[in-house]
C-alpha positions, 0 to 999 in steps of 0.5 A: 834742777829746773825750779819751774819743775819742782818734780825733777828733770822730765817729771819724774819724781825724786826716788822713781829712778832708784825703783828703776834700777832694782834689777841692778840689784838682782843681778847683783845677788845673782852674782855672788851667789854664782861667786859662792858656789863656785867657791864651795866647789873648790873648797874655799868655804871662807869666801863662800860664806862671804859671798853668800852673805853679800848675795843676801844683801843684795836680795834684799835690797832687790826686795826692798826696791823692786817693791817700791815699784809697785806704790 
């Protein structure tokens, strides 16, 4: 890091480059939730329930960060 630059390389700011890889997380929980239908089609509802509960995680996580785009 630059210390003539004290907002990081090129002027951004420390956290802008977490809000712009919110649609990571979106995708992420598009994912399991596919990996968790897939699984209570074939009947293994142990792994589904993990998987949706991954998918959760991920969604809200997506929240959190695709929110922190708009501040």
């Amino acid at each position: 890091m630059d210390p003539s630059d004290p907002e990081g390389a090129e002027g951004r700011l420390p956290g802008e480059r977490m809000r712009r890889t919110a649609w990571i997380w979106a995708i992420g929980s598009a994912a399991w939730t596919f990996d968790a239908i897939v699984n209570l089609h074939y009947h293994n509802r142990p792994h589904a329930e993990l998987a949706l509960m991954v998918a959760i995680m991920f969604a809200i996580a997506w929240a959190y960060y695709s929110r922190a785009q708009g501040r």
